[in-house]
ROROZA-492576 format. One record per residue (C-alpha): residue number from 1; residue in three letters; chain; y negated, x negated, z. Coordinates in Angstrom, 2 decimals. Example, Ala and Ser with C-alpha at 12.3 -4.5 7.8 and 13.67 -1.06 7.14 Angstrom:
REM residues 2
[1, ALA, A, [4.50, -12.30, 7.80]] [2, SER, A, [1.06, -13.67, 7.14]] 
This chain:
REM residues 318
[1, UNK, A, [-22.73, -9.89, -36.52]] [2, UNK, A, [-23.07, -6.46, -34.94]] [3, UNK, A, [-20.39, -3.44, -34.55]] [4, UNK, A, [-21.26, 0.15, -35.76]] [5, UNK, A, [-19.55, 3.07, -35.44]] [6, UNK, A, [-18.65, 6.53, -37.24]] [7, UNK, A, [-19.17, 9.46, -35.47]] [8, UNK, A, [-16.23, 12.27, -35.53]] [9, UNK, A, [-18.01, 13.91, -38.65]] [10, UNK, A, [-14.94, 14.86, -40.43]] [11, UNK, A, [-12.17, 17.60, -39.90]] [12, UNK, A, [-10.53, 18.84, -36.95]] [13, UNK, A, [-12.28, 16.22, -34.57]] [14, UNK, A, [-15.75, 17.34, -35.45]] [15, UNK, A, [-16.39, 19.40, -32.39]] [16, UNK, A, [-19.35, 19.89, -30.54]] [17, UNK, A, [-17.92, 18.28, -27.23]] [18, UNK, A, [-16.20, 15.66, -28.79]] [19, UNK, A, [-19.64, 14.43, -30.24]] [20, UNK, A, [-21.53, 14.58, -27.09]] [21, UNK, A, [-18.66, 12.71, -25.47]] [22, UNK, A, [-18.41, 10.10, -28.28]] [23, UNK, A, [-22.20, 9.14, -28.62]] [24, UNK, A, [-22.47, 9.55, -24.93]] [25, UNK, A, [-19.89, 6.94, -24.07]] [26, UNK, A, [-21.15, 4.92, -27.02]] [27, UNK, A, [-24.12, 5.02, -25.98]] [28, UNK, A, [-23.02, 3.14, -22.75]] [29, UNK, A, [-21.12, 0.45, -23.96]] [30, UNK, A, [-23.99, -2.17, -24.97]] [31, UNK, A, [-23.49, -5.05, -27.31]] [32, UNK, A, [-19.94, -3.65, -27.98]] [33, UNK, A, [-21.00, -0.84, -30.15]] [34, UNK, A, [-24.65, -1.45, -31.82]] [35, UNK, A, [-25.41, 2.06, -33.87]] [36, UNK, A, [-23.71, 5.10, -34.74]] [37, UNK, A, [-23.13, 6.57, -37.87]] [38, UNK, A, [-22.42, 8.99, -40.55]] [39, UNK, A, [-21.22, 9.95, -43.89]] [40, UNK, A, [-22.02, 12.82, -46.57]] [41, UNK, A, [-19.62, 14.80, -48.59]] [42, UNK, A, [-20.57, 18.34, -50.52]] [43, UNK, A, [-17.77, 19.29, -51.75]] [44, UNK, A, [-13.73, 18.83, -51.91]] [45, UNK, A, [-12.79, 20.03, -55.40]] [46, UNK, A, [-9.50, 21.55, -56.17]] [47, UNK, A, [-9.59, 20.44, -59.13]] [48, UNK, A, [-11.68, 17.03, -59.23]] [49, UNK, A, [-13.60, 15.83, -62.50]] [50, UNK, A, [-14.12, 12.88, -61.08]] [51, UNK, A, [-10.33, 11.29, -59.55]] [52, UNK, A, [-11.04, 9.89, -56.10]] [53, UNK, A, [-9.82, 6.37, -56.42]] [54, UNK, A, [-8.31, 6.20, -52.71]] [55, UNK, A, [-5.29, 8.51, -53.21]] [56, UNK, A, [-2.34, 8.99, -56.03]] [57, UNK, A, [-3.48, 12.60, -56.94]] [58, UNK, A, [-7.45, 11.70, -57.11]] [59, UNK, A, [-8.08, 14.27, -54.37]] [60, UNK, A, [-10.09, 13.68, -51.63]] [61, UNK, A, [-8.77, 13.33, -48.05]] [62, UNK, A, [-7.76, 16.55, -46.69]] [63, UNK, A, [-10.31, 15.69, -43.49]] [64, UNK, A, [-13.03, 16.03, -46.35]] [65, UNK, A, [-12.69, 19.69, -46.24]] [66, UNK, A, [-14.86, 20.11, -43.31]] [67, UNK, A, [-17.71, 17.96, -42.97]] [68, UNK, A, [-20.79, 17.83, -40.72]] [69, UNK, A, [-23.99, 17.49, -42.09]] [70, UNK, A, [-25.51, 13.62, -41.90]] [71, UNK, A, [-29.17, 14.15, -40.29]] [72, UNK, A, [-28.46, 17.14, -38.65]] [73, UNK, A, [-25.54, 15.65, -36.89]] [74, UNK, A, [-27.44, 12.21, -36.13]] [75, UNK, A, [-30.73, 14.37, -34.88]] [76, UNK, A, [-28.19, 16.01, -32.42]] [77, UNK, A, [-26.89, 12.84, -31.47]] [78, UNK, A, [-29.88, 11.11, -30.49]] [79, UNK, A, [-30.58, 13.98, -28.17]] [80, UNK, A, [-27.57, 12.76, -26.27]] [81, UNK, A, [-28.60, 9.22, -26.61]] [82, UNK, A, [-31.11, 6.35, -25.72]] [83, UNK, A, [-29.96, 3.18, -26.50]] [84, UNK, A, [-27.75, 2.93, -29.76]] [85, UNK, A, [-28.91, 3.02, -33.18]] [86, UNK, A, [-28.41, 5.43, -35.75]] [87, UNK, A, [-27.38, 5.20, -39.93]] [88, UNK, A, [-26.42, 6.92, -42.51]] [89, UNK, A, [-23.76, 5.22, -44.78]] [90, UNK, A, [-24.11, 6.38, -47.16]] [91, UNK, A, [-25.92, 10.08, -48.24]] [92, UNK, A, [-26.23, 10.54, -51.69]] [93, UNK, A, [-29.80, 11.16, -52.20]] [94, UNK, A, [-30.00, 12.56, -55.53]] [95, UNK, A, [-28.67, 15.99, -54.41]] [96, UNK, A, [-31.59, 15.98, -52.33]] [97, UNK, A, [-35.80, 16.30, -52.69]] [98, UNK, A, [-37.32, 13.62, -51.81]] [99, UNK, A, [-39.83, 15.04, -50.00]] [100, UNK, A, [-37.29, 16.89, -47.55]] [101, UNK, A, [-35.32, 13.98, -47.30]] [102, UNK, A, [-38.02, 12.08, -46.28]] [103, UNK, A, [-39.75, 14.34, -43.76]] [104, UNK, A, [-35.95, 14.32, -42.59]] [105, UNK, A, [-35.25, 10.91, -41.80]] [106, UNK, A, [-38.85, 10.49, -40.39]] [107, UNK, A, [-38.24, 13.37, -37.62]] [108, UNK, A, [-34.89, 11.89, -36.60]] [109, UNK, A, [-36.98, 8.64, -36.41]] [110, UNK, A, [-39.67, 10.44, -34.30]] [111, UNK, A, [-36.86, 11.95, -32.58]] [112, UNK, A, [-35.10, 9.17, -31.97]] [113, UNK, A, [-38.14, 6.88, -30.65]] [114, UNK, A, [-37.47, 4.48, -33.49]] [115, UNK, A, [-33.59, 4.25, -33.46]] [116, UNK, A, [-33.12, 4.49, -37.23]] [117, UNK, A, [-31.55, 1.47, -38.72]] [118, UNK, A, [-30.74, 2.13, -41.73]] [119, UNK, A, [-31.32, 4.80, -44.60]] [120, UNK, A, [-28.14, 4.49, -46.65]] [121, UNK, A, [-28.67, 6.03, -49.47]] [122, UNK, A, [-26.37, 6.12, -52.80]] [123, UNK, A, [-26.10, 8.20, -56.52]] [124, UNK, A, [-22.98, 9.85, -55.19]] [125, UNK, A, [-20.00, 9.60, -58.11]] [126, UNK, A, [-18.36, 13.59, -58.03]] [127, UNK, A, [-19.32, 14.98, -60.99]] [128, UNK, A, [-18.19, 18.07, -59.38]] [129, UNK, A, [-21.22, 17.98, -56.71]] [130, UNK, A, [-23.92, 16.86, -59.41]] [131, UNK, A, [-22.52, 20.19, -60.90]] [132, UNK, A, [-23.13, 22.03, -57.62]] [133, UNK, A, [-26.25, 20.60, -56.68]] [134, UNK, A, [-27.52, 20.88, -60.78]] [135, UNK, A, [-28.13, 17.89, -61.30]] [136, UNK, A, [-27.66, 15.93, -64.57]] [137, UNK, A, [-24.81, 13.35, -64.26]] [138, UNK, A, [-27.06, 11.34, -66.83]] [139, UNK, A, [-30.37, 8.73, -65.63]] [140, UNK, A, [-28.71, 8.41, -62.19]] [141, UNK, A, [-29.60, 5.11, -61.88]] [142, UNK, A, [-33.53, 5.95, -62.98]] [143, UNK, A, [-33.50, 8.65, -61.15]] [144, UNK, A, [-32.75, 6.59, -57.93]] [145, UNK, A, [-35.31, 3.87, -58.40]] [146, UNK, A, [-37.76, 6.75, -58.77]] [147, UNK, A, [-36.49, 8.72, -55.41]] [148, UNK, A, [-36.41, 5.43, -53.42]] [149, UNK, A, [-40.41, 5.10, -54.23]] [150, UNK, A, [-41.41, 8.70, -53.67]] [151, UNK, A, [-39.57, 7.66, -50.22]] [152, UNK, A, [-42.09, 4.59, -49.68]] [153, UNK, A, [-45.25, 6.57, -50.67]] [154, UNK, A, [-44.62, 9.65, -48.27]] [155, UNK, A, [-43.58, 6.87, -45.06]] [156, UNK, A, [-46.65, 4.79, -45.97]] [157, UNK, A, [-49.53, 6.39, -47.57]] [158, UNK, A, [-52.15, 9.40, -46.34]] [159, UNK, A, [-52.76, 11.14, -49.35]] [160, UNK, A, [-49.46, 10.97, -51.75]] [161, UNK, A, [-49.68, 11.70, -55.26]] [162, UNK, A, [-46.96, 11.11, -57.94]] [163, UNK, A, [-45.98, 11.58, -61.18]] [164, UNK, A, [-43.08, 10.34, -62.85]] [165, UNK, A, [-40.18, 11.06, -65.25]] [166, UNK, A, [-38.06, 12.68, -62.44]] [167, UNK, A, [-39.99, 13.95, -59.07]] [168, UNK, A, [-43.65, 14.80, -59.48]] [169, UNK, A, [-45.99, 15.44, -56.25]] [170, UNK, A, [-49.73, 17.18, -56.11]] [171, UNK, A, [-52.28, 15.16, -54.03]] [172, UNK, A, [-51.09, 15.82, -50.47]] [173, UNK, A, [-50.76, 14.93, -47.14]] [174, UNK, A, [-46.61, 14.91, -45.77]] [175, UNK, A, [-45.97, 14.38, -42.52]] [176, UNK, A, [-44.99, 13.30, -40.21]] [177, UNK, A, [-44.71, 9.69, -40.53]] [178, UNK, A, [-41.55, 7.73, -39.19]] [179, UNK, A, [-42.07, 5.67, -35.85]] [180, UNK, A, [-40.39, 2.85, -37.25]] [181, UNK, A, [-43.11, 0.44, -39.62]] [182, UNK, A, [-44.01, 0.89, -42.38]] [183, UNK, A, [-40.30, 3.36, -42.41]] [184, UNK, A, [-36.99, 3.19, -41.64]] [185, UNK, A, [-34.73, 0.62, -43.49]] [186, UNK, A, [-33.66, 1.39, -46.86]] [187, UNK, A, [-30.24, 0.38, -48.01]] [188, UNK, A, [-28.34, 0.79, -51.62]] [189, UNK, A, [-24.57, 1.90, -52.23]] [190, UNK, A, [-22.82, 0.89, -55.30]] [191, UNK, A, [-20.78, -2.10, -56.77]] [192, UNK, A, [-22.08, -2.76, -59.78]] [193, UNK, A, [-25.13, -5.55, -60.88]] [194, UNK, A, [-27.12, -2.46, -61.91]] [195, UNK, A, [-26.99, -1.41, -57.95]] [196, UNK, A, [-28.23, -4.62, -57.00]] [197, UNK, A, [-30.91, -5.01, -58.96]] [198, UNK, A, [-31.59, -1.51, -57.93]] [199, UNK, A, [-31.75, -3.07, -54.07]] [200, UNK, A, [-33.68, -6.15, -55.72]] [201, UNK, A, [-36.33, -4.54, -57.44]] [202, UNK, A, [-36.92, -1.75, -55.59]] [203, UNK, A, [-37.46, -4.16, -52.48]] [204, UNK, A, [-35.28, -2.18, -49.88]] [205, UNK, A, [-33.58, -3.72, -46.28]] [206, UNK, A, [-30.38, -4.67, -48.70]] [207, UNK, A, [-27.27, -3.85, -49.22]] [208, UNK, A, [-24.97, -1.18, -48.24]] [209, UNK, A, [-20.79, -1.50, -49.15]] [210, UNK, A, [-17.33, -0.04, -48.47]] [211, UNK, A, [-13.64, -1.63, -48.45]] [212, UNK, A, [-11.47, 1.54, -49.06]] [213, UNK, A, [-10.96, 4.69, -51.53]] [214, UNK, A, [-9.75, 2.00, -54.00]] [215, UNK, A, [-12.02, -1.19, -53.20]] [216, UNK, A, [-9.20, -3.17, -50.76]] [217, UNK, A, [-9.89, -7.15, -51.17]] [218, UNK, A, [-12.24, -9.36, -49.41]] [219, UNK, A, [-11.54, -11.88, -52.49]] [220, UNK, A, [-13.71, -8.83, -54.25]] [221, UNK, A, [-15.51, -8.36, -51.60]] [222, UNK, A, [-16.92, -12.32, -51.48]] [223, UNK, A, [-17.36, -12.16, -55.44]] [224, UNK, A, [-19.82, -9.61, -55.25]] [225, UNK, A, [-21.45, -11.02, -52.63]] [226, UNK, A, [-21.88, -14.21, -54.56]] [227, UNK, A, [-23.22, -12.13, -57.46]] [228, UNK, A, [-26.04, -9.90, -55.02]] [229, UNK, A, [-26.79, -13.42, -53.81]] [230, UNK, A, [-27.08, -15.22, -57.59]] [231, UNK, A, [-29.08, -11.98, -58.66]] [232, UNK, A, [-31.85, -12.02, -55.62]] [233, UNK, A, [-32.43, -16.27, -56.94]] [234, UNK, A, [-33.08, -15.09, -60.05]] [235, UNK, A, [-35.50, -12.85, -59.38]] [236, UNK, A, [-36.92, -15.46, -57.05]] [237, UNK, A, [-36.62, -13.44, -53.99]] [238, UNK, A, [-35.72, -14.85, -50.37]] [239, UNK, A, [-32.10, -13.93, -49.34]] [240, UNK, A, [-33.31, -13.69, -45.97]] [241, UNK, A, [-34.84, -10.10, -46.99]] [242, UNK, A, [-31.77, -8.30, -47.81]] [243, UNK, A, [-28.97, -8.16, -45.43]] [244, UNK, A, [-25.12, -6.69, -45.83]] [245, UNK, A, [-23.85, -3.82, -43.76]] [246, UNK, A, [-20.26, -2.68, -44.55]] [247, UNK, A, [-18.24, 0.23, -43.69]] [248, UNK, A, [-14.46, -0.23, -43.10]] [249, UNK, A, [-11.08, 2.34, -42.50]] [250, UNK, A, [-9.33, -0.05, -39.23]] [251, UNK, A, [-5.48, 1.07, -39.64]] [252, UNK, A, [-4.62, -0.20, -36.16]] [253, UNK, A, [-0.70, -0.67, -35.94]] [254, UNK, A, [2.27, -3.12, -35.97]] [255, UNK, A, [2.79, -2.30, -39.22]] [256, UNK, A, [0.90, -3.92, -41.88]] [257, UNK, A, [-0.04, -2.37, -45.42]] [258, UNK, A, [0.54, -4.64, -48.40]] [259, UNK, A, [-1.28, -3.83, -51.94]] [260, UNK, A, [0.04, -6.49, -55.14]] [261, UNK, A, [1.82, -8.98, -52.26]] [262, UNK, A, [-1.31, -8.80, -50.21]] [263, UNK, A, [-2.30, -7.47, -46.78]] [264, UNK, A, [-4.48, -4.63, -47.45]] [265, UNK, A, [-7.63, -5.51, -44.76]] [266, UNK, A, [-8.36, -4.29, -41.69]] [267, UNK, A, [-4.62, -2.37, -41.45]] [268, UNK, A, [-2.52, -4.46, -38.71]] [269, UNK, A, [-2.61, -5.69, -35.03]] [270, UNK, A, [-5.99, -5.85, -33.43]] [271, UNK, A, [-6.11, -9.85, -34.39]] [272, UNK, A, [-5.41, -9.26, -38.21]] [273, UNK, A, [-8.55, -7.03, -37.85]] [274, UNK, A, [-10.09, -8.92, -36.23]] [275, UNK, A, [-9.14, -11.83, -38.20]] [276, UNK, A, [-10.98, -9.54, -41.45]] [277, UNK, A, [-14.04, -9.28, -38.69]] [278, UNK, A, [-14.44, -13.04, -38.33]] [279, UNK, A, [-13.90, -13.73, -42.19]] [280, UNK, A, [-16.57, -10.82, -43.41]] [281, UNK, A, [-19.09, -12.58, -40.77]] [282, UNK, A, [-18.86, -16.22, -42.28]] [283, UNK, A, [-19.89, -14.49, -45.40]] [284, UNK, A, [-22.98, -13.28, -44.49]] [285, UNK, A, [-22.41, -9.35, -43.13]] [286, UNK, A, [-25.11, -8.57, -41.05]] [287, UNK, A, [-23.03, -5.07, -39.27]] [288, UNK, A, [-19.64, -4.30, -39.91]] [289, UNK, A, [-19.37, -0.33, -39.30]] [290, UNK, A, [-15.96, 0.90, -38.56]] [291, UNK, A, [-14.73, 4.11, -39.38]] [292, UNK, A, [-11.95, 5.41, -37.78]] [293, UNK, A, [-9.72, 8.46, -39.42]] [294, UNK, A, [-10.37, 11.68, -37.22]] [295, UNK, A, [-7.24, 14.16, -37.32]] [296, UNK, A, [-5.39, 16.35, -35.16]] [297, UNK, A, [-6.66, 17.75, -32.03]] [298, UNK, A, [-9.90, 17.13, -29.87]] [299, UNK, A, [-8.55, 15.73, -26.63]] [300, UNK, A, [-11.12, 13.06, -25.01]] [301, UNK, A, [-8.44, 10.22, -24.55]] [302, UNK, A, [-8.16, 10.01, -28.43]] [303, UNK, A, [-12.07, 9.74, -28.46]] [304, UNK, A, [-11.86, 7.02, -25.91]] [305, UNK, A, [-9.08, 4.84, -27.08]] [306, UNK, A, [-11.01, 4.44, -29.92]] [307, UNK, A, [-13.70, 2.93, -28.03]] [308, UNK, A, [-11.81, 0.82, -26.12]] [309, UNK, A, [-10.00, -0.68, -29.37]] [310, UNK, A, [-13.59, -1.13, -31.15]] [311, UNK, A, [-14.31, -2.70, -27.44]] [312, UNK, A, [-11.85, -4.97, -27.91]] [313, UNK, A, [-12.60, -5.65, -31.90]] [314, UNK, A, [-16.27, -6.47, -31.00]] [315, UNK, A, [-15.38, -9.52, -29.61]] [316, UNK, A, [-14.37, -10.99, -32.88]] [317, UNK, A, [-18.10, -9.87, -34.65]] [318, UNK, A, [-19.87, -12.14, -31.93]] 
């Protein structure tokens, strides 16, 4: 199993110099850290429609407030970079146009010599930033299916033309084309059967999850696998094709967080982390990404402790 990390996206530590530093050092540290990566937020309502599920008042973390932009911030990176990987986890794609979206992923590609793993994508859940972005909260799921193959047709055809219920595209030519073939790696958000057969049916790279904001169990965690996997046999597709990445909040202390008489995971010592590292691996996570909560100031030995604990954690992925 591999070991991503999140770049300093989010609040205080989002600084120019602390990202050079970060995806510089990354960069460096071979096997240990595999890809970087980012998230995507619009918005931190006041007053939320939709309750986030990770806190007692349904308001996002404060760190939310201020976030980078995904592809602009991973195009940056790159420049800085030449080894490490780079993925988005997840950005919610219907708040975008497919055909910028996809001209934007294939220039980071191009950009990046081929260093995208993995276009996370999800249908986002604020019904505050479907408002924003004027969107209808309604179809969301139809809507996706029908983004995720305008995606395929611009990466992979000269002359695209579609028309569908949702995006429609004159005959043209859109360019340019990602370095990576046929495109960059697709992967679906969600918890739900309707997100995997999303994955399924739509034929993308797999599977794209989170253990926080209110999903804290690897018992859940192993269930749903076992449903993604009894749903790809049914539709008599090889398992082989879809792979797991998941995206984890490492509390890293002596003091360990307990949820109905349970350890919540990957809060403790280095080897109860690592512990959840070695468990997630036996079933069947292709690239745990850890995401580590950025607050305070912007000193470097912050920035490098963190490497040097996801140093230490990576020996548990191998």
């Amino acid at each position: 199993m591999k070991i991503g990390i999140t770049l300093p996206q989010v609040g205080e530590k989002a600084t120019r110099d602390n990202i050079i530093e970060f995806a510089k050092k990354a960069d460096t540290m071979g096997r240990s850290i595999d890809s970087l990566w980012v998230l995507d937020r619009l918005l931190w309502p006041l007053n939320p429609q939709t309750p986030y599920r990770g806190t007692i008042d349904g308001r996002l973390p404060s760190q939310a407030q201020n976030v980078l932009d995904p592809i602009d911030l991973l195009t940056f990176a790159a420049s800085y970079t030449r080894r490490i990987q780079l993925g988005t986890c997840v950005v919610d794609m219907l708040f975008q146009n497919p055909v910028i979206l996809a001209r934007r992923f294939a220039t980071l590609d191009l950009i990046s010599e081929g260093r995208v793993i993995c276009c996370g994508l999800g249908i986002g859940w604020s019904k505050d930033e479907y408002q924003a972005c004027n969107v209808p909260f309604k179809h969301r799921g139809k809507r996706a299916a029908e983004f995720v193959e305008v995606l395929k047709k611009i990466w992979t055809e000269e002359i695209i033309q579609f028309k569908g219920d949702f995006y429609n595209i004159p005959a043209s030519k859109i360019g340019p084309k990602s370095v990576t073939r046929p495109y960059p790696p697709i992967y679906l958000g969600g918890w739900s059967s309707k997100s995997f057969l999303r994955i399924i049916n739509n034929n993308t790279s797999g599977w794209i999850a989170s253990l926080g904001g209110g999903v804290a169990s690897l018992e859940y965690l192993e269930d749903n696998i076992r449903i993604f996997n009894m749903e790809i046999t049914a539709a008599n597709k090889d398992r082989r094709n879809f792979r797991i990445f998941l995206l984890v909040y490492p509390q890293i202390n002596s003091k360990k967080y307990f949820k109905g008489g349970q350890r919540v995971p990957f809060t403790g010592t280095i080897d109860d982390i690592g512990g959840d590292i070695q468990k997630i691996k036996e079933l069947g996570v292709a690239q745990v990404i850890l995401s580590y909560f950025f607050s305070g100031g912007g000193d470097e030995d912050d920035i490098t402790e963190t490497l040097n604990t996801t140093n230490e954690l990576s020996r548990f992925a191998i």
